[in-house]
C-alpha positions in Angstrom: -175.2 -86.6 13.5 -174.9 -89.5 10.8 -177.8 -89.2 8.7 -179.4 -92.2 6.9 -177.4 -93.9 4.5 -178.7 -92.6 1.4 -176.3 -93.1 -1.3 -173.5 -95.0 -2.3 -170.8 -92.2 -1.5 -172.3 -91.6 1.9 -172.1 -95.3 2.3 -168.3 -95.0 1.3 -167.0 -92.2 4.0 -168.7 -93.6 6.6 -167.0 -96.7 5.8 -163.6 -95.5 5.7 -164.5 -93.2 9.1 -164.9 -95.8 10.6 -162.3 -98.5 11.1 -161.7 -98.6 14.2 -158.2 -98.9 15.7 -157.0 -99.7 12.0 -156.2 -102.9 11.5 -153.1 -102.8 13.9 -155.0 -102.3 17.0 -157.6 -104.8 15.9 -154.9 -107.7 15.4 -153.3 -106.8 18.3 -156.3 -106.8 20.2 -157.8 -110.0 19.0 -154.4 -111.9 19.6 -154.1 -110.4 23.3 -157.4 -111.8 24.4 -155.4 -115.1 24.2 -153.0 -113.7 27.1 -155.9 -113.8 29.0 -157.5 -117.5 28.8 -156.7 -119.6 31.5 -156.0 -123.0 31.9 -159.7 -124.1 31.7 -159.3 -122.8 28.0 -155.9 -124.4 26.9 -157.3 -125.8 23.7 -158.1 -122.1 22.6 -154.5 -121.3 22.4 -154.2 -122.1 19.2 -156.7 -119.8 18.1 -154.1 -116.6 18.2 -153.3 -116.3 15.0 -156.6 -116.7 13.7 -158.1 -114.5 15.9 -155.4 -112.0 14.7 -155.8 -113.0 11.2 -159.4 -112.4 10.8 -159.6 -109.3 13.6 -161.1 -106.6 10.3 -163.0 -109.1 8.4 -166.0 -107.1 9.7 -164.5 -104.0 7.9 -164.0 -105.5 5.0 -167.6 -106.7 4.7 -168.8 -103.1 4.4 -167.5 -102.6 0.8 -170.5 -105.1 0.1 -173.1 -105.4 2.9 -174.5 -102.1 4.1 -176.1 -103.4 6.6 -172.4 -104.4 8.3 -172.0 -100.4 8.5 -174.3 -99.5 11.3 -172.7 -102.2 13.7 -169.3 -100.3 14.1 -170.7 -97.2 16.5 -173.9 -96.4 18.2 -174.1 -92.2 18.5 -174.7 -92.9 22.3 -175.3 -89.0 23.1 -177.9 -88.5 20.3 -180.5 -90.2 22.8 -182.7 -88.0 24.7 -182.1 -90.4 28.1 -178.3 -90.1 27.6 -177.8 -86.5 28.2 -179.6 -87.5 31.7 -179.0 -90.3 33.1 -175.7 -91.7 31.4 -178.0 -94.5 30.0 -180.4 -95.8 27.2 -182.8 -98.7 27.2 -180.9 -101.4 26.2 -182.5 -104.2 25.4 -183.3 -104.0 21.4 -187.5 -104.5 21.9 -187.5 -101.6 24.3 -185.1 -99.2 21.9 -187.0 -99.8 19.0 -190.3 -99.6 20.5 -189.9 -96.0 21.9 -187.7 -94.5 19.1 -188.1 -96.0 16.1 -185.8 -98.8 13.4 -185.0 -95.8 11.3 -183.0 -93.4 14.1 -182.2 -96.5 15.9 -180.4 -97.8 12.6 -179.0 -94.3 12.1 -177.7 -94.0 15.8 -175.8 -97.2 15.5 -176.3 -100.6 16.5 -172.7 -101.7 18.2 -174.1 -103.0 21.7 -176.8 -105.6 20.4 -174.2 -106.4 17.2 -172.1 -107.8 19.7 -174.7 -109.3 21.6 -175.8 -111.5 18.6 -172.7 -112.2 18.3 -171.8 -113.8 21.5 -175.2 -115.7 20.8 -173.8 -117.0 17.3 -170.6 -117.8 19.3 -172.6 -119.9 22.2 -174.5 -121.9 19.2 -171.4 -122.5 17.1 -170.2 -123.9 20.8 -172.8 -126.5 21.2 -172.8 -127.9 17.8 -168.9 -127.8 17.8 -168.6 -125.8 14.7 -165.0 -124.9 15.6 -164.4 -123.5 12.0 -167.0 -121.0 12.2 -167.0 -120.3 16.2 -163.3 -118.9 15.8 -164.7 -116.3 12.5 -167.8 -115.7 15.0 -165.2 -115.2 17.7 -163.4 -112.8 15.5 -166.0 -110.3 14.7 -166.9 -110.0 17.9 -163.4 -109.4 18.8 -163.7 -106.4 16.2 -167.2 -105.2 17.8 -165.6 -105.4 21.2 -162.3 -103.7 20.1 -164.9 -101.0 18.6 -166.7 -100.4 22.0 -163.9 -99.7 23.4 -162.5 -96.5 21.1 -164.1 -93.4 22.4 -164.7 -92.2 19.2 -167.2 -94.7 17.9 -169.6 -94.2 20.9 -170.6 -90.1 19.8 -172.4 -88.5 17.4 -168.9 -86.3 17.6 -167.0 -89.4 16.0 -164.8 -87.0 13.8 -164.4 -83.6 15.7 -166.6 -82.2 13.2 -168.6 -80.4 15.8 -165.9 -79.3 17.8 -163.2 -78.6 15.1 -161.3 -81.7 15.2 -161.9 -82.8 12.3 -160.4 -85.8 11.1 -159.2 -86.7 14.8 -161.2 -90.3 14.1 -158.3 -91.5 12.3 -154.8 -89.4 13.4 -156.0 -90.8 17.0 -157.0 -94.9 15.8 -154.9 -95.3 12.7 -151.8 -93.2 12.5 -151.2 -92.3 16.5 -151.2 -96.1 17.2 -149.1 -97.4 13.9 -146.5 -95.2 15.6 -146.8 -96.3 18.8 -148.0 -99.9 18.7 -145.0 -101.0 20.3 -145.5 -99.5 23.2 -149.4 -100.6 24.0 -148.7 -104.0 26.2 -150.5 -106.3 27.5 -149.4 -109.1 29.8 -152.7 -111.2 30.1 -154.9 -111.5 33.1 -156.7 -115.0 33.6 -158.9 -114.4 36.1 -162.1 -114.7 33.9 -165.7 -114.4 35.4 -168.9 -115.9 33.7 -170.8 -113.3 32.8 -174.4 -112.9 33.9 -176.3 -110.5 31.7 -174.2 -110.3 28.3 -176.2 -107.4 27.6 -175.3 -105.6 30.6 -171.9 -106.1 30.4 -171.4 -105.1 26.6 -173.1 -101.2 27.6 -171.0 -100.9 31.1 -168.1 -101.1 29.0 -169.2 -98.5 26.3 -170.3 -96.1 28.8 -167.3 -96.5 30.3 -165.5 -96.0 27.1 -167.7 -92.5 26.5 -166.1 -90.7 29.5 -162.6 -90.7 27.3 -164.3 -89.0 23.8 -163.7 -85.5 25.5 -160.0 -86.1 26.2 -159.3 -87.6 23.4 -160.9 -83.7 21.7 -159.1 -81.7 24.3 -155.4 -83.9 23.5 -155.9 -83.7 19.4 -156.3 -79.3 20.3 -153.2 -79.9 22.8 -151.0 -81.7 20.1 -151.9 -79.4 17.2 -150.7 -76.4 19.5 -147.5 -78.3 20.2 -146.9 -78.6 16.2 -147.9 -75.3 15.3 -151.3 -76.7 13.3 -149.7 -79.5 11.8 -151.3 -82.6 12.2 -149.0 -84.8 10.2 -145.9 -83.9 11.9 -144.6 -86.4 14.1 -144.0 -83.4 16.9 -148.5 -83.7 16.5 -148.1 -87.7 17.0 -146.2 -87.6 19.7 -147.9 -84.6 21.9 -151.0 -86.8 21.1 -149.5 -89.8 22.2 -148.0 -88.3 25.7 -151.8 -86.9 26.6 -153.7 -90.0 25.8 -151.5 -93.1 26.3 -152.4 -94.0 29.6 -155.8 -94.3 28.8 -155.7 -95.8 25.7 -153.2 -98.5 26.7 -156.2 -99.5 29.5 -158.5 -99.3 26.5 -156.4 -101.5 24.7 -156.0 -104.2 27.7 -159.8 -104.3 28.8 -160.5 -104.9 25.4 -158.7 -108.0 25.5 -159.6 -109.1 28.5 -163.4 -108.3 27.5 -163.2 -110.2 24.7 -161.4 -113.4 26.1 -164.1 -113.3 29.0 -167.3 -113.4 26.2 -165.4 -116.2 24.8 -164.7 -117.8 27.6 -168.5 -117.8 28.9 -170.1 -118.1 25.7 -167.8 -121.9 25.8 -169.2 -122.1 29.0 -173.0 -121.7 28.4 -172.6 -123.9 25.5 -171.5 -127.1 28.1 -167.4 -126.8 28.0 -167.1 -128.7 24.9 -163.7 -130.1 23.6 -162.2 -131.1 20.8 -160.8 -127.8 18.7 -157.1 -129.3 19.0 -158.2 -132.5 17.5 -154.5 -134.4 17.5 -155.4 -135.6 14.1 -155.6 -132.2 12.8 -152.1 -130.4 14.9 -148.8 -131.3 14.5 -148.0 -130.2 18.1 -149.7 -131.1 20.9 -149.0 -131.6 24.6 -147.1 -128.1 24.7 -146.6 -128.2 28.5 -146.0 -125.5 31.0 -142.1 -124.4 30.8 -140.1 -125.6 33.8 -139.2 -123.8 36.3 -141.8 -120.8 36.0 -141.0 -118.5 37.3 -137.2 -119.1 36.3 -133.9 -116.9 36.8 -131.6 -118.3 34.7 -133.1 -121.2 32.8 -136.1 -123.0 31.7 -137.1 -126.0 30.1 -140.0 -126.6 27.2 -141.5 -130.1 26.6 -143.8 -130.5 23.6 -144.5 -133.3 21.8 -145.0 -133.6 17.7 -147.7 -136.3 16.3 -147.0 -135.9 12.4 -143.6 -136.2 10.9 -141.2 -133.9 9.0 -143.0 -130.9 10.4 -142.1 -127.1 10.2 -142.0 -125.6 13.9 -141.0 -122.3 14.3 -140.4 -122.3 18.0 -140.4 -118.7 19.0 -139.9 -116.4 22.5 -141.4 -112.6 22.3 -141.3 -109.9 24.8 -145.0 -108.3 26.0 -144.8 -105.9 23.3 -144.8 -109.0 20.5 -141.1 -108.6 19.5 -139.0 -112.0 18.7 -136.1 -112.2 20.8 -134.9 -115.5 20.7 -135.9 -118.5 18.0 -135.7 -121.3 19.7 -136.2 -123.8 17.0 -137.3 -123.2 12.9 -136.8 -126.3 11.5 -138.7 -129.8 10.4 -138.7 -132.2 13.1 -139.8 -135.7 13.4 -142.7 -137.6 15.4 -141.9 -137.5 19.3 -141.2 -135.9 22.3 -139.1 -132.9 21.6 -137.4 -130.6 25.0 -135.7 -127.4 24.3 -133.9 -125.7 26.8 -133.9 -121.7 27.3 -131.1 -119.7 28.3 -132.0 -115.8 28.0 -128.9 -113.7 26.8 -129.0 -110.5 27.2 -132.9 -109.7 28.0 -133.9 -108.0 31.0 -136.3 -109.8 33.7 -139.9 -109.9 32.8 -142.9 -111.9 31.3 -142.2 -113.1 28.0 -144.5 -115.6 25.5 -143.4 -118.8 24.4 -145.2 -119.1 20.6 -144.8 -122.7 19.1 -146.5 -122.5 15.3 -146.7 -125.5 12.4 -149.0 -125.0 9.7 -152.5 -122.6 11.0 -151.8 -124.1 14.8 -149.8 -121.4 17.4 -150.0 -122.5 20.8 -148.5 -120.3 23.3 -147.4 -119.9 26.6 -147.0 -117.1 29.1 -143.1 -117.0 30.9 -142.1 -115.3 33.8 -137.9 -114.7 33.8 -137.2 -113.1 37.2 
């Protein structure tokens, strides 16, 4: 178990445990919840890169704010009610009121972080503070991201009581640096509004529990595999091969979870407009590529509102690759159509990126 932080190099290891993901997975999960907006949320395409950008601001606030520390995890199984009925009380009156600020603070306080989040992210909404709503928006991103790896739901976050140790960051850090590439996620737009935030934020961390054993029992697989060492890259990829399916879901319903709290939180807040202000983007109007699906070629139509403007005009594969720049280059005021012609790429779902300046707007591309 964690105990209270009680001085400054206890404040420091935790710190460093716990980055969830490393700051690969969080960029790459931030910037996939974009995949999933639909086209109720257009005007939020352009939030990708910043999004991405800003996914471990949250981690970097814990060199100074100690109180930013205890929103990473919540030690789920050091609750009584846990080891019995899968569950704790949830809402933060009833916690604190039967066991107490101090082991409440000590246990980790992920779910009702990103709870307050969303809440921050509904008010930003309704007073169209689009500046901070996307650094709101972030952070939770990051707190969502975190609910989702295994490892910062248990009071067993390092294999220290099972001898793992130091699983926390082969398994977040250097197993998915090597195998980022592989972790894809196509986008799913069919976004509910969410009923009971609360609710919703601990169905997903439970859910996320019931993988903190495997990922144990694949770290003691992959060190047999290497003959103990856990640098090799014969450890990285036995750990890979026994937990990839499972954290590749993790990876997508993190997205998706994220992009669906956004997309709600805009919704409570009255659907209000106005984050691609055309006075503020160079690009605007970036339509729907024609014909999409497509076999053999496809047509863009954007148009550009400020002149002499740097667009890189970009097409990646699911996995985030570049495999064709379509334009990179300052163009002038007007309509603008580029044509696509796929050379030697197999059929699949690529993304359309269009960037000038902080804007990316993107679009999702079906070549079959």
């Amino acid at each position: 178990m964690k105990k209270q932080i009680t001085s400054t190099l206890l404040f420091i290891i935790i710190a460093v445990i716990l980055i969830s993901w490393g700051a690969t997975g969080h960029r790459k999960i931030n910037f996939n919840a974009t995949y999933s907006f639909n086209f109720q949320m257009a005007q939020f395409l352009s939030w990708g890169s910043q999004l991405q950008n800003h996914a471990s601001d949250a981690d970097t606030r814990k060199d100074t704010d100690p109180t930013e520390v205890p929103k990473h995890y919540i030690d789920i199984d050091n609750y009584s009610e846990f080891s019995t009925l899968h569950r704790i009380p949830q809402t933060w009156d009833s916690i604190i009121s039967i066991h107490g600020s101090s082991f409440v603070m000590d246990a980790g306080i992920l779910p009702w972080a990103t709870v307050t989040a969303y809440d921050t992210l509904v008010k930003c909404f309704q007073r169209s503070d689009w500046n901070k709503a996307i650094l709101i928006a972030s952070d939770m991103g990051h707190y969502v991201a975190d609910g989702h790896m295994p490892l910062h739901i248990t009071k067993n976050y390092d294999g220290q009581l099972t001898g793992n140790k130091g699983i926390h960051s082969r398994y977040e850090s250097t197993m998915i640096s090597a195998y980022n590439s592989q972790i894809i996620y196509s986008g799913d737009t069919n976004l509910n509004v969410i009923d009971n935030v609360n609710q919703y934020v601990f169905e997903y961390i439970y859910n996320s529990y019931k993988y903190k054993d495997s990922v144990l029992l694949a770290d003691t697989y992959a060190k047999a595999v290497a003959g103990g060492d856990s640098t090799s890259s014969a450890y990285k990829l036995a750990l890979w091969n026994k937990t990839s399916s499972y954290t590749i879901s993790l990876f997508s319903k993190a997205s998706h979870k994220l992009a669906e709290l956004i997309y709600t939180a805009w919704i409570k807040a009255g659907t209000p407009s106005g984050i691609n202000d055309t006075k503020a983007l160079a690009v605007v109007n970036f339509e729907q590529n024609m014909p999409n699906p497509f076999t053999n070629s496809t047509n863009f139509h954007f148009y550009l509102n400020k002149n002499s403007q740097r667009i890189v005009f970009q097409i990646r594969d699911i996995t985030g690759k570049t495999v064709a720049v379509l334009v990179d280059d300052k163009l002038n005021v007007g309509e603008h159509n580029i044509k696509w012609t796929p050379v030697n790429l197999p059929k699949g779902i690529y993304f359309a990126i269009i960037q000038s300046g902080d804007s990316t707007l993107s679009k999702k591309i079906l070549y079959f």
